[in-house]
C-alpha positions as MATLAB code, in Angstrom:
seq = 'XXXXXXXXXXXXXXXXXXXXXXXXXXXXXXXXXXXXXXXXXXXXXXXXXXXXXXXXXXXXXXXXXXXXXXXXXXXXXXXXXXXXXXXXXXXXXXXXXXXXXXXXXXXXXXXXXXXXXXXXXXXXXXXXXXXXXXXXXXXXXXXXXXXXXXXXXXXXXXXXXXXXXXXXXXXXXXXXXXXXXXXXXXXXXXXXXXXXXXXXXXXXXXXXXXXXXXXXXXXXXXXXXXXXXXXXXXXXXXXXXXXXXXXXXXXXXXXXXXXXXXXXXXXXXXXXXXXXXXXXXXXXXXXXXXXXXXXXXXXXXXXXXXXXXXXXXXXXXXXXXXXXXXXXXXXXXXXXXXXXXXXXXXXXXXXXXXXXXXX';
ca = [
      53.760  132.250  109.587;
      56.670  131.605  106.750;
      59.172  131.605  110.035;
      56.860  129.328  112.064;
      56.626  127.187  109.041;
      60.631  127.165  108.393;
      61.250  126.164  112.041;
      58.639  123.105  111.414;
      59.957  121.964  108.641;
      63.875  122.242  110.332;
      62.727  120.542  113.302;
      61.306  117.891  111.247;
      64.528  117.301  109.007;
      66.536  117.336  112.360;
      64.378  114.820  113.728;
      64.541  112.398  110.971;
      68.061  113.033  110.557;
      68.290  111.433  114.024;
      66.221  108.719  113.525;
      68.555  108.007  110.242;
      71.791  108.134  112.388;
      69.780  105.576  114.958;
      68.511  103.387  112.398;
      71.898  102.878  110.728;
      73.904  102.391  113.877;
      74.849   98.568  114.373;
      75.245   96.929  116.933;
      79.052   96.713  116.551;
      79.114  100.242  115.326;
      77.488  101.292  118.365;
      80.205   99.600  120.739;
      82.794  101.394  118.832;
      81.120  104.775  119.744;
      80.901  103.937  123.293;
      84.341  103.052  123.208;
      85.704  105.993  121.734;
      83.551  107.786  124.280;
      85.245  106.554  127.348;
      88.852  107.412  125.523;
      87.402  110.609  124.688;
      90.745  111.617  122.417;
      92.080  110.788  118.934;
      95.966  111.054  118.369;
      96.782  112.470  114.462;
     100.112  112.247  113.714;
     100.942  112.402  109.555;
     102.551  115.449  107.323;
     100.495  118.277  106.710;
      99.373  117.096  103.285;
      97.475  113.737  104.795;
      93.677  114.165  104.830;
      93.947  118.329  105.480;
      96.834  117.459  108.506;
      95.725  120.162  111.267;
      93.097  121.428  109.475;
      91.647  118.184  108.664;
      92.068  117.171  112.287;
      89.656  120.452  112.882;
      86.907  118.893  110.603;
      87.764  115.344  111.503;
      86.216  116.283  115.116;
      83.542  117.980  113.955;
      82.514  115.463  111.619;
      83.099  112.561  114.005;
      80.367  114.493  116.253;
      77.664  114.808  114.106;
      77.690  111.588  112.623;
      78.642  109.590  115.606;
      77.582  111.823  118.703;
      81.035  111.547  119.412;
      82.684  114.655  120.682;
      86.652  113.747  121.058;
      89.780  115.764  121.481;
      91.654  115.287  118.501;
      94.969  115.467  118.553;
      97.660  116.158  115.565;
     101.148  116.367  115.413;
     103.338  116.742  112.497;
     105.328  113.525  111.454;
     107.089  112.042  108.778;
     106.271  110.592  105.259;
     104.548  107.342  105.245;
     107.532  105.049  105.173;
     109.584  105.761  108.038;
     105.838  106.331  110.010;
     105.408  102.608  109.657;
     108.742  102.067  111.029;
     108.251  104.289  114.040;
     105.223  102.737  114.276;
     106.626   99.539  114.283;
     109.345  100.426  116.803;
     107.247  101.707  119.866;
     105.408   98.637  119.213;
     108.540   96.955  119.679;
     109.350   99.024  122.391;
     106.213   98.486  124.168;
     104.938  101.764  124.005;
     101.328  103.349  123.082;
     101.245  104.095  119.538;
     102.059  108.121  118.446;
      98.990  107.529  115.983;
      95.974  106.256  116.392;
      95.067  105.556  112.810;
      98.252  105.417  110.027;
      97.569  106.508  106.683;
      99.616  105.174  103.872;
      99.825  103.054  100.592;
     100.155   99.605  100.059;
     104.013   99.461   99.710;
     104.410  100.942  102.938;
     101.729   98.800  104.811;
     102.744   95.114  103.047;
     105.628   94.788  105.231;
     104.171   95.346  108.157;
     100.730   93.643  108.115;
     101.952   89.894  108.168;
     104.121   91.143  111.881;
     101.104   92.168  112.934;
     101.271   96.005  113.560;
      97.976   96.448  112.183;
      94.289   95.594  114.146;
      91.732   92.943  111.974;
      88.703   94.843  112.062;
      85.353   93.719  110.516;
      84.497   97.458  108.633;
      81.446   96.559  106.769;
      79.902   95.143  109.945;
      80.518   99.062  111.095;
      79.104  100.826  107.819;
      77.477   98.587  105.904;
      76.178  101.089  104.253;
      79.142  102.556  102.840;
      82.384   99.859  103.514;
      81.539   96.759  100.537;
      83.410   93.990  101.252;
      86.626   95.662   98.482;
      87.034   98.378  100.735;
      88.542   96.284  103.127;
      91.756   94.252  102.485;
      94.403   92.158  104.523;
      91.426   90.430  106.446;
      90.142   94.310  107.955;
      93.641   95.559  108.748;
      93.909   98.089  105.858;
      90.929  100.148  104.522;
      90.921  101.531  101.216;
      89.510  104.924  101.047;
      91.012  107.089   98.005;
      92.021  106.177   94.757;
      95.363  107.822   93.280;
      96.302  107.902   89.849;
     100.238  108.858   89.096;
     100.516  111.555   86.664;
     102.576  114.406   85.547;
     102.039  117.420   87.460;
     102.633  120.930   85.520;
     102.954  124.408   85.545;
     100.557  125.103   82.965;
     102.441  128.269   81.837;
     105.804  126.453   81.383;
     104.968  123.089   80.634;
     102.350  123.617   77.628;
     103.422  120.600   76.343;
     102.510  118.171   78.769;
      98.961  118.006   77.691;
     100.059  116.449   74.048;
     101.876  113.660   75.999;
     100.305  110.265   74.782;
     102.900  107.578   75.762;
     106.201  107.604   77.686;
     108.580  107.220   75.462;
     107.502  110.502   73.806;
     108.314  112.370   77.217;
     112.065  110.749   75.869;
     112.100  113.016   72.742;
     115.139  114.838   72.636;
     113.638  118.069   72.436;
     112.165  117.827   76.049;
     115.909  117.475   77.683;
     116.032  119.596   80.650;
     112.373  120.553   80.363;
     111.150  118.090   83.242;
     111.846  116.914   86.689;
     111.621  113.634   87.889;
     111.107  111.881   91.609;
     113.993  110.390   93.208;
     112.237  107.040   94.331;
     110.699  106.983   90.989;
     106.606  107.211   91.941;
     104.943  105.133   89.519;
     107.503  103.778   88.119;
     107.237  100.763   90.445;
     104.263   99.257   89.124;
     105.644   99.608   85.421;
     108.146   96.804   86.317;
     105.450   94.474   85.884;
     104.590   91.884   83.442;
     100.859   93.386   82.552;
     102.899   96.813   81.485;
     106.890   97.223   80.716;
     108.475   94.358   82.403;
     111.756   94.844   83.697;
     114.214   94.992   80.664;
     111.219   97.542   78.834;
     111.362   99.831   82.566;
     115.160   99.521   82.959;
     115.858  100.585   79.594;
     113.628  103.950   79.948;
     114.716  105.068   83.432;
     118.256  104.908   81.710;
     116.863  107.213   79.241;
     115.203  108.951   81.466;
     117.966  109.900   83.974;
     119.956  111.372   81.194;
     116.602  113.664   79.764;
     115.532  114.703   83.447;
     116.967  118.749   84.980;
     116.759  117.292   88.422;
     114.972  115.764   91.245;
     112.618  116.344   93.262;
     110.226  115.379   96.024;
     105.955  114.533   95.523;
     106.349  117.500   97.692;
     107.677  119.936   95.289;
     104.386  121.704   94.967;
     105.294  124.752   95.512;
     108.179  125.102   93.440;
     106.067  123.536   90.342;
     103.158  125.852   91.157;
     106.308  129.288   91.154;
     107.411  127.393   87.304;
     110.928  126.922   89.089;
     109.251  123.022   87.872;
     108.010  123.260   84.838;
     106.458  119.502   84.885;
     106.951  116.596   87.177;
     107.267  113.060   85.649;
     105.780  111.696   87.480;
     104.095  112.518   91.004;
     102.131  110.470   93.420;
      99.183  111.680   92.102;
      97.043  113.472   90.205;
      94.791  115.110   92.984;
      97.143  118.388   93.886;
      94.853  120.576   90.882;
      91.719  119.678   92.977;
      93.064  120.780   96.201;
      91.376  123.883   98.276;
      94.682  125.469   97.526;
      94.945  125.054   93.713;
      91.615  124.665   92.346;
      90.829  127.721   91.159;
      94.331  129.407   90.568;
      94.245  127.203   87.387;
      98.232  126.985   87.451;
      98.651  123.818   87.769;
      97.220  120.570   86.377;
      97.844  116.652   86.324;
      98.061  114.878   83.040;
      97.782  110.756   83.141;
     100.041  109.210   80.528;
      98.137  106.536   79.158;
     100.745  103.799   79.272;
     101.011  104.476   82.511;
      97.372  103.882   83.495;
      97.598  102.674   87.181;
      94.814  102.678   90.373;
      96.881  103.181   93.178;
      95.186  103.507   96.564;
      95.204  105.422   99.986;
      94.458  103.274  103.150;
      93.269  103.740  106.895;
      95.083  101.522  109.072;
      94.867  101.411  113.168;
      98.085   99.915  115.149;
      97.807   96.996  116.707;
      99.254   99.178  119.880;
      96.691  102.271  119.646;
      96.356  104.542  122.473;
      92.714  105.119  121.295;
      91.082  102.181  119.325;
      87.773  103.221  119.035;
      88.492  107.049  118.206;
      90.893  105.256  115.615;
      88.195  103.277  113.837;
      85.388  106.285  113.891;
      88.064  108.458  112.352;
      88.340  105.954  109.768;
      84.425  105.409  109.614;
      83.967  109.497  109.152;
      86.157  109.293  106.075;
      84.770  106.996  104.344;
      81.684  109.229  104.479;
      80.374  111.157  101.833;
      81.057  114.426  104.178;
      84.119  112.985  105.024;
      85.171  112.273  101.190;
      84.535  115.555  100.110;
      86.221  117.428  103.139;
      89.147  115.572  103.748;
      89.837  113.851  100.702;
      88.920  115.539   97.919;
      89.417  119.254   99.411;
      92.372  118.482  101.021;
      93.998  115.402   98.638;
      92.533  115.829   95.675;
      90.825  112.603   95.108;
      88.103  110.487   96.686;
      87.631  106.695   96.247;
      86.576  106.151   93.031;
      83.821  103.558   93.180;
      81.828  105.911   95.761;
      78.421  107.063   93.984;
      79.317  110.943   94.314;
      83.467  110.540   93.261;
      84.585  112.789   90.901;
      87.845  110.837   90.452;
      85.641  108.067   88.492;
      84.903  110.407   86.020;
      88.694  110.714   85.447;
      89.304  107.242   85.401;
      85.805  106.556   82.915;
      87.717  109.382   80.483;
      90.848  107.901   80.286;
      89.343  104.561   79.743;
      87.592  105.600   76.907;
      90.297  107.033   75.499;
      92.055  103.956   75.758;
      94.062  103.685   79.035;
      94.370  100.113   80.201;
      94.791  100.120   84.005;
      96.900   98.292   86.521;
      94.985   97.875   89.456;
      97.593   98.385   92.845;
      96.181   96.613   95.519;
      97.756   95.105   98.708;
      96.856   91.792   97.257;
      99.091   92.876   93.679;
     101.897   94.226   95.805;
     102.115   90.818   97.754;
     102.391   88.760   94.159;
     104.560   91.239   92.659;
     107.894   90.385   95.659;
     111.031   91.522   93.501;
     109.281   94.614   92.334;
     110.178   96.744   95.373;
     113.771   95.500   95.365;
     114.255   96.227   91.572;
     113.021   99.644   91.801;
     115.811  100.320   94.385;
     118.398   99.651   91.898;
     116.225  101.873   89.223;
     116.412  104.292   91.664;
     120.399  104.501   91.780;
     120.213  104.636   88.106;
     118.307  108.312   88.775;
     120.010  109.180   91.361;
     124.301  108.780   89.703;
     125.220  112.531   88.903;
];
């Protein structure tokens, strides 16, 4: 009787799951899905780090099929960082060829210069999932959608680097006695958004990456993971962001963690974007749909990132961003929107970064 009561009660869950799914499918949303069903593939094309890479492709499709019905053959191939993505992007588009990706993922100072040439599809996302997309979600009138938050922070070894933790401002990662204890990134990640008004300005930036480049043992890529994780790193000031820690990989080797420096204090965030030139539209925009998911936050971006978007109910990266507020961090917030009024920033941090880079 127990198992005959078990199967009830699972056939009744499964039923109104349906009914859910149904009752929250728009009409636009539904459209999409009928689209992506007649392409029937989704091209992934990113470094193995973005949203799980291969593996994250695996779960993407799985995902995309329970929430959507949709069963597609996904795709991924490995590419390059975000940056020269765009511009390959950009080229075939150019070139009049089918996009290599039919959804980019990337920040804000990779995406600015290519939204106003129109690279990028408008889409109208909270007319998809209104449940989940709110109107901040979606930027550049629907052509980028926001769907992690990253926070720039040192990343450490925590058996060489026990000092990191006691870090409160910058200029104390300047002390003399930290020479040659530290790595640093050779376009300077989050040093960008310190060039502004609201934190260091450009003489009060300037003046510390001078400092900095003579304090630093070398340089090295967001990438350097691994070789922080072996302690041939014993810190990173700073990385792209503090998720690594919370990875599948990391989180429960304890060996390395992600300290915020509270003068630093900056939102950066993670977009979805689908070319202008996709292959596969609709498999482009359900892809984006499925992460934006609570599954989808917790699988892709917060297993396989580190973070999640911080304003979703369940995100864990809120309650980093609530601690440091309390403790007094004052944040810059890095949208698209503060990239576009903040012009000379990306040209000033190219000279910065000669000033790290001179032997």
């Amino acid at each position: 009787m127990k198992k005959i009561a078990r199967l009830i009660l699972l056939f009744a869950a499964g039923v109104c799951a349906l009914q859910a799914r149904a009752q929250s499918i728009t009409p636009e949303l539904a459209a999409v899905i009928e689209g992506a069903k007649k392409e029937g593939v989704l091209d992934l094309r990113s470094t193995s780090t973005v949203l799980g890479g291969p593996e994250g492709a695996r779960l993407a499709r799985e995902g995309i099929r329970r929430a959507f019905g949709v069963d597609l053959k996904v795709n991924w191939s490995p590419g390059p960082a975000y940056g020269p993505m765009a511009a390959i992007l950009n080229q075939e588009r150019q070139a009049g060829r089918k996009a290599s990706n039919d959804v980019f993922a990337a920040t804000a100072v990779q995406l600015a210069a290519y939204v106003d040439q129109g690279l990028f599809r408008a889409i109208d996302w909270g007319k998809l999932l209104p449940a989940r997309v709110t109107p901040d979600l979606s930027e550049a009138g629907g052509r980028m959608l926001r769907y992690r938050t990253v926070i720039p922070a040192i990343l450490y070894n925590t058996r060489e680097a026990k000092w990191v933790p006691q870090i409160r401002s910058f200029d104390e990662v300047l002390d003399p006695r930290l020479k040659g204890k530290f790595y640093t990134t050779p376009i300077l990640a989050g040093f960008d958004a310190m060039l502004s008004d609201e934190k260091w300005g450009v003489a009060g930036t300037t003046e510390r990456i001078r400092k900095l480049a003579k304090q630093v043992a070398g340089l090295a890529g967001c990438e350097a993971v691994d070789r922080v994780a072996s302690g041939e790193i014993p810190a990173l000031v700073v990385e792209c962001g503090n998720g690594v820690p919370n990875t599948l990989r990391f989180r429960d080797e304890k060996i390395l963690a992600a300290h915020v420096i509270p003068d630093m204090a900056q939102k950066r965030y993670n977009y979805l974007a689908v070319p202008a030139h996709a292959a596969h539209p609709d498999a482009g925009v359900l892809y984006a749909l499925y992460v934006m998911t609570a599954e989808g936050q917790e699988k892709l971006s917060w297993d396989h990132m580190g973070s999640d978007y911080h304003l979703f109910p369940e995100s864990r990266t809120r309650e980093d961003i609530d601690a440091l507020e309390r403790d007094g961090a004052k944040f810059v917030d890095v949208t698209y929107e503060w990239w576009r009024s903040h012009p000379q920033i990306d040209k000033i941090n190219e000279t910065l970064m000669k000033i790290i880079r001179e032997p």
